[in-house]
N, C-alpha and C positions, 0 to 999 in steps of 0.2 A: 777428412775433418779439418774444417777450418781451427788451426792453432793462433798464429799471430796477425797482426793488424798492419799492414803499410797504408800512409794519406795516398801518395800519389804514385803510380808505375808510367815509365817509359821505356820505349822499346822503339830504337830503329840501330837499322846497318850499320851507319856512318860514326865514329867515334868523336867524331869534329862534334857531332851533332847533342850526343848525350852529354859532351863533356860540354858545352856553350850553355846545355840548360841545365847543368849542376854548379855552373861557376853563377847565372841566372838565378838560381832557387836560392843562392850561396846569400845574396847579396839581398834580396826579397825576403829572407827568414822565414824559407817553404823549410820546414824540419819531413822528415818521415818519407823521402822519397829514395826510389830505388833504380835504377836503370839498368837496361839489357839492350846486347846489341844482336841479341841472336831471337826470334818469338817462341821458340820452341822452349827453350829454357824459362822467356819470362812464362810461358804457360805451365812448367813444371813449378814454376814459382807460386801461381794463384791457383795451382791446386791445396798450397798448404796457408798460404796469405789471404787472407783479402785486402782489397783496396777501394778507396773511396774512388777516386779519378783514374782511369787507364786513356796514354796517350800513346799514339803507334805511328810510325809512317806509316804510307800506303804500298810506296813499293819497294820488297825488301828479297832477297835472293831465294831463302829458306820458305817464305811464306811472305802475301803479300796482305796488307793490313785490312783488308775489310775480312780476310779469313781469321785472324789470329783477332780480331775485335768479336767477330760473330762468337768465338770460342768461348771469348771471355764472358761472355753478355751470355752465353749459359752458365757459366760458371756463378756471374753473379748480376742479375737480372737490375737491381740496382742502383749498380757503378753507374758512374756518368763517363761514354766514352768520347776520345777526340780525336779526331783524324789527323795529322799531316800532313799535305799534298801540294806538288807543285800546281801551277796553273794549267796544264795539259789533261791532268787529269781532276779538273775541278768538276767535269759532268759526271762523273762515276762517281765524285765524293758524295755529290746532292742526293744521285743516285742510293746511294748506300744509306744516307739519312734517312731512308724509306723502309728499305729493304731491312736493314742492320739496328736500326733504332740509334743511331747517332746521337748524341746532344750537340755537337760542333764540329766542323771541321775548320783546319786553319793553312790558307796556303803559303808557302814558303816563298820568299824569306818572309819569316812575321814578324810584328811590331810586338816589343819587349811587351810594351804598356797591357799592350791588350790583349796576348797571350797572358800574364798572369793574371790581367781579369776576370776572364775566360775558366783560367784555373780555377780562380777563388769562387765562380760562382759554380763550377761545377762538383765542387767540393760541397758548397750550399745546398745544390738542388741532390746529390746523394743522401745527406743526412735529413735531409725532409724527406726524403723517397723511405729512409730506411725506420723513420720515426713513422711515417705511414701506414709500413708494413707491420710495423709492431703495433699500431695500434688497431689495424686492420683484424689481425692476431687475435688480439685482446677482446675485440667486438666480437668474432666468432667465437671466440670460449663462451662468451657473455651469453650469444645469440643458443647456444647451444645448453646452456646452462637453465637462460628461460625457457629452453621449447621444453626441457625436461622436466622444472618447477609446473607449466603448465598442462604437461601432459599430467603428472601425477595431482594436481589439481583438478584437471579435466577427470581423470578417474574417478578420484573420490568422490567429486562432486556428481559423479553416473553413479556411483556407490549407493550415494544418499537418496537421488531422486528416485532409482529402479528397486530402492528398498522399502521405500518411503509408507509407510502406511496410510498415507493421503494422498489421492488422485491430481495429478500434477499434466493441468495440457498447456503449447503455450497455443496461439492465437491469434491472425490477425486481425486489424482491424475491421475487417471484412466478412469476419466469421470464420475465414478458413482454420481448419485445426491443422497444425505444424510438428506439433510433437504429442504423444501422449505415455506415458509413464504404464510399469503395467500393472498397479493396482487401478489406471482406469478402464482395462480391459474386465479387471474382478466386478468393478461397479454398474458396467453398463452392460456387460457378456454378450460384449466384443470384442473382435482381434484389435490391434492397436490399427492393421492398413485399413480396415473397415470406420472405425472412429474417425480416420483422417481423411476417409473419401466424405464426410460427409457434415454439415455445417452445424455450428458454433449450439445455434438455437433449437436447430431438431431433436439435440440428445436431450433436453431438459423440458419439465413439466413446471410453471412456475405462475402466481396469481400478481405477484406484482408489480405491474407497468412498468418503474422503473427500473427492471431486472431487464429491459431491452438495451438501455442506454449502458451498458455494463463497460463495453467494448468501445465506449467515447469519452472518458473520463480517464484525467491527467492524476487521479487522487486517487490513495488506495482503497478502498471498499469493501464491505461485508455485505454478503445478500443472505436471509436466509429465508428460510418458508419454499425450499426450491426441493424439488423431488426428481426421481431419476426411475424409468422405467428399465430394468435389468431385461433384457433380450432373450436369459436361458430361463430365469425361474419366473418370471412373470409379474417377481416383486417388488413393491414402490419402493422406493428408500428416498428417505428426506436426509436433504445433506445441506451443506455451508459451504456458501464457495467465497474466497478470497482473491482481489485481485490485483497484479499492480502493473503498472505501464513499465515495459524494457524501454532501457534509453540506449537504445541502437547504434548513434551516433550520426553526422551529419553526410554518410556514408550510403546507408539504407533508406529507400521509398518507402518499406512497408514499416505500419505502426505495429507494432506489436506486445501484447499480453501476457502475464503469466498468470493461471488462475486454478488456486488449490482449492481441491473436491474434500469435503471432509466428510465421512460417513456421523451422521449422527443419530441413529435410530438407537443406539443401545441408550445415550447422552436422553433421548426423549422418553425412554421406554423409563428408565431408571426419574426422571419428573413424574412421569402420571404414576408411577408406584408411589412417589413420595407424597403426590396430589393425593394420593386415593387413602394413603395412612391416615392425611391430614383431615379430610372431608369424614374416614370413617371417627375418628378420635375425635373431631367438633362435636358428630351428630351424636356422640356418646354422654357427650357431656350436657346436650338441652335438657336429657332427661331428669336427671341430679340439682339439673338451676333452676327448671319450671317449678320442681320438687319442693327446692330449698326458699323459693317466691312466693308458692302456695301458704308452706307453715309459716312463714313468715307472716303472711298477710294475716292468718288465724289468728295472730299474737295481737298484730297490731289492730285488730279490728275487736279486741278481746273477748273475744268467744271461746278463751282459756286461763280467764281473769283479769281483773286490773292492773293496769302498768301508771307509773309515775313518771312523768314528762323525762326524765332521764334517761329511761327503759325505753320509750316511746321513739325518743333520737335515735339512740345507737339503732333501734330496731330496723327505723326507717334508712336508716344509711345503710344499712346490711341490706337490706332490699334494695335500694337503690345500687349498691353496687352490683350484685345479683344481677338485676335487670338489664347494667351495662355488660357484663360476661356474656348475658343471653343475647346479647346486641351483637355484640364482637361473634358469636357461635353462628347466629344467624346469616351474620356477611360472610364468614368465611366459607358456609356452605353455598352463598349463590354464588360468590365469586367463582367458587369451584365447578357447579354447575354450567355457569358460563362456559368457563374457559376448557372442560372437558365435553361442549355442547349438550349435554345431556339435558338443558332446562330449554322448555317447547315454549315460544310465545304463546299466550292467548290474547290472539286480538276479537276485541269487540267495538262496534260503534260507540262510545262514550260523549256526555259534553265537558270538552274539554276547559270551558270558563269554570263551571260546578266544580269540579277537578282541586283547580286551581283555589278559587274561595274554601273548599277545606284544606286544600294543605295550608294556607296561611291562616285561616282560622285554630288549624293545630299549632303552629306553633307564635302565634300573637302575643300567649301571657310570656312566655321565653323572651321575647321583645320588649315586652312592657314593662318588665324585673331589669330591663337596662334604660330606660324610658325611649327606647327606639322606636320610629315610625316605616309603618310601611304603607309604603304609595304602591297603587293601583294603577295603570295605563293599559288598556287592553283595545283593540283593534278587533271588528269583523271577528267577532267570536261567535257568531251566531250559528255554521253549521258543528253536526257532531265529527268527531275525527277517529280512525281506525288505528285502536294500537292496544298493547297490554298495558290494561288501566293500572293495575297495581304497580308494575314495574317504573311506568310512569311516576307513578304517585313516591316512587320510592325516590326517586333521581331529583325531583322540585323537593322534597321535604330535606333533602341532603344540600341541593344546592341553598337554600331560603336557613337551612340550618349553620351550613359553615360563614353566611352573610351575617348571621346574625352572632356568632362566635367573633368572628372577626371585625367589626364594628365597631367602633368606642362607643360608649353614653351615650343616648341622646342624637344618634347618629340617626343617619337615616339609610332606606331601602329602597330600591323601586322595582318594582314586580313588572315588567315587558309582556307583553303574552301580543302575537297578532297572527292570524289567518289571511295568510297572499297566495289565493289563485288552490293548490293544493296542497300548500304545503306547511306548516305550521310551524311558526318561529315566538323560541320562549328564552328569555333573558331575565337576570338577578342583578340589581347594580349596587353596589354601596358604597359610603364615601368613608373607605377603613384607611389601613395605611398602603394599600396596596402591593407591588408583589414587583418584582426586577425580572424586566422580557426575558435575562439570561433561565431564571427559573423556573420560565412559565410550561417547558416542554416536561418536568422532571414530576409536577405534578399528579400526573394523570398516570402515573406508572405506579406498581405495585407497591403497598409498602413508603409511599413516599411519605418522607416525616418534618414538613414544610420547606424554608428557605432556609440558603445562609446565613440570613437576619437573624432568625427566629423561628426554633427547633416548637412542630405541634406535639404536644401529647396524646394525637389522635394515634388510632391503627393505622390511619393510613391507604383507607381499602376504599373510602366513599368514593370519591371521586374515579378511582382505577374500574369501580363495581360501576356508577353512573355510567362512564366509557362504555364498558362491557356492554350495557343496556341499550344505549343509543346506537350504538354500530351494531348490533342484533336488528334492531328495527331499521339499519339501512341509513341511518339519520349518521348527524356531526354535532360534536361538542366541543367546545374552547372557548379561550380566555383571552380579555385582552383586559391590559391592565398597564399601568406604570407607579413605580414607586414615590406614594406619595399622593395619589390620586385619585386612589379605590381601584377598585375592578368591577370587571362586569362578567356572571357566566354566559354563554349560550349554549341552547341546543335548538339543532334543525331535524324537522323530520318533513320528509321529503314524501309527497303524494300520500299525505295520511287521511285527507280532507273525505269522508263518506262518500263514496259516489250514490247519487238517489238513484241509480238504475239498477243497483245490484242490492239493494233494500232487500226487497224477499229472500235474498241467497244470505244473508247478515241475520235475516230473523230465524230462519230455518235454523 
């Protein structure tokens, strides 16, 4: 064990020689050095010292200097050593520069100047060697400290994903599957090495086009309406898959995925129970409101005495509100209908201008109580068209209704209707206060209860239920509108137009 510290050791034979370069150091202010004229002893010496600089003759009785340098240079890998040698043996010195790891050798006689250069910088080049190895040191604690923070990171993080109650594959962008978790083996009942012999898109059953493009997207994404055929039990499960792009680094060719499988059948089973509460509880209530309209109407039509125009208001407002409950009962059972398929189109040949003229002849005096006009523009309406006339009738009375709610005074309407080719295009336009493109998609969703402008006191279901309607029949509905400018609705129904060859199969 190293105890004390000497700067500099020297070691040769000759006493002329140690004593020249101690009256040298004397005179230079070299402090911390030590001399020996025997190597045996300076090496009993650096078994308990260290030293920055070791300087040796080469050739010395006891031992001859590239042996007692070699000795020291295990002792202490560090030092910087220096040779000195006559000019005779200047090729053995160079030599040993190789072999020995030398820093210098200096042949004799040497210049004062630049032996103590020599010194001073190999005194330099030690404490940078030894500042090296400590920091070398230090980096390995370091280096060793993160592989363990990472390994038990890396655990946990296997913790989490192989516990995970959500199916976890990653993916490239090729399809190939890379990793998969083993509740994806519960989901799909397969082993993990069978999921990973085989591609991205085969294990999934899915209707929405852009559930292709999953695997080329920098943004993270929700798909759902996606199903999973399970391999043991035979059964469908609809699931949510989540996706985000790994940033790999500028390292890795391949793109790659990570994208969590969420089971959600229990998530849809627990809707259509709450659907099925809701639809039996509406249909529970028509009974009690058709009820509570009938005696109503008794009263007001007095076939159970005279009323006085006071009696006659509240009456009629009690009905009128009545009839809106029955209103609200009614959409919530088609929306439900819809949305749990259970309501069957009836399509029949209809003319669809006739259509048209009563629903706007239904709701005219509604218009005319604001002094609003409605314009006519119809197109090639001449043949009949194939669709569910009542549904139909339901979706123009909705749309021609929330035009004419929305409105000012005096405002105006314009009723679009045109026949191109097969397919029939019907439009509502008003010049209201119109609607902010940000809002226009929030519309048509369940429940919506207008802008940020300006909150409706509707349900909220017309437009969601219209939706419903036209995307049943195959058709498209939407808005184009800017604030400040009215809006316009459309719907497209697409190859509705009667074909005359299939006449007899329509009448039948």
């Amino acid at each position: 064990m190293v105890n004390n510290f000497s700067k500099i050791l020297v070691v040769d034979d000759d006493n002329l020689v140690t004593s020249s370069l101690k009256s040298l150091f004397m005179i230079e202010g070299i402090d911390g050095a030590v001399f020996f004229n025997n190597p045996n002893e300076a090496l009993d010496f650096l078994k308990e010292n260290k030293c920055e600089v070791i300087i040796s003759d080469f050739m010395m009785p006891q031992m001859n200097g590239l042996e007692f340098l070699s000795e020291a240079k295990k002792l202490y890998p560090a030092s910087s050593m220096i040779l000195l040698t006559g000019y005779a043996d200047k090729e053995n010195a160079i030599k040993a520069i190789n072999e020995v790891g030398l820093y210098k050798y200096i042949e004799k006689p040497w210049d004062n100047d630049e032996l103590i250069i020599n010194i001073k910088n190999a005194s330099e080049r030690s404490n940078l060697i030894e500042k090296l190895e400590e920091s070398n040191e230090q980096l390995k604690k370091y280096s060793l400290h993160l592989e363990e923070l990472v390994r038990e990171k890396t655990q946990h993080l296997s913790a989490v994903i192989n516990n995970c109650a959500d199916g976890i594959l990653l993916v490239s962008s090729s399809g190939n599957i890379l990793e998969a978790n083993p509740q994806c083996e519960t989901l799909f009942g397969l082993s993990s090495d069978i999921i990973k012999s085989k591609n991205f898109f085969d294990l999934f059953n899915f209707e929405d086009e852009n559930f292709k493009n999953i695997l080329n997207s920098s943004n993270p994404k929700i798909f759902r309406n996606i199903n999973i055929l399970n391999a043991v039990n035979g059964i469908m499960t609809p699931v949510e898959i989540s996706e985000a792009l790994i940033d790999s680094g500028t390292n890795s060719d391949i793109t790659k995925y990570v994208l969590v499988i969420r089971d959600v059948h229990f998530q849809k089973e627990m809707d259509r129970l709450r659907e099925d509460f809701i639809a039996t509880l509406t249909h529970d209530l028509r009974t009690p409101s058709l009820a509570s309209i009938q005696t109503l109407e008794y009263f007001i039509n007095g076939k159970l005495g005279e009323l006085n125009d006071k009696q006659l208001m509240l009456l009629k407002t009690m009905k009128k509100s009545n009839e809106d409950m029955l209103g609200l009962v009614n959409t919530l059972l088609e929306v439900y209908k819809y949305e749990s398929g259970r309501l069957n189109l009836v399509k029949t040949p209809f003319d669809f201008k006739e259509l048209l003229d009563e629903c706007i002849e239904q709701v005219t005096p509604i218009a005319q109580a604001k002094h609003q006009n409605i314009e006519k523009n119809y197109v090639n309406l001449e043949s009949q068209i194939v669709a569910d006339r009542n549904e139909i009738r339901r979706v123009i009375i909705n749309l021609l209704g929330n035009a004419i709610k929305y409105t000012q005074d005096a405002g105006l309407i314009e009723v679009n209707a045109q026949i191109d080719g097969n397919d029939v295009r019907f439009s509502v336009k008003d010049n209201g206060e119109g609607i902010y493109k940000k809002d226009i998609p929030k519309l048509f969703k369940r429940f919506s209860q207008g802008t940020q402008e300006k909150r409706s006191i509707s349900t909220g279901l017309g437009l969601y239920l219209s939706k419903q309607i036209i995307d049943a029949h195959g058709g498209k509905i939407w808005l184009e509108s800017d604030k400040g400018k009215g809006s316009e609705f459309f719907f497209l129904l697409l190859d509705a137009v009667k074909d005359k060859d299939k006449e007899e199969l329509w009448t039948a």
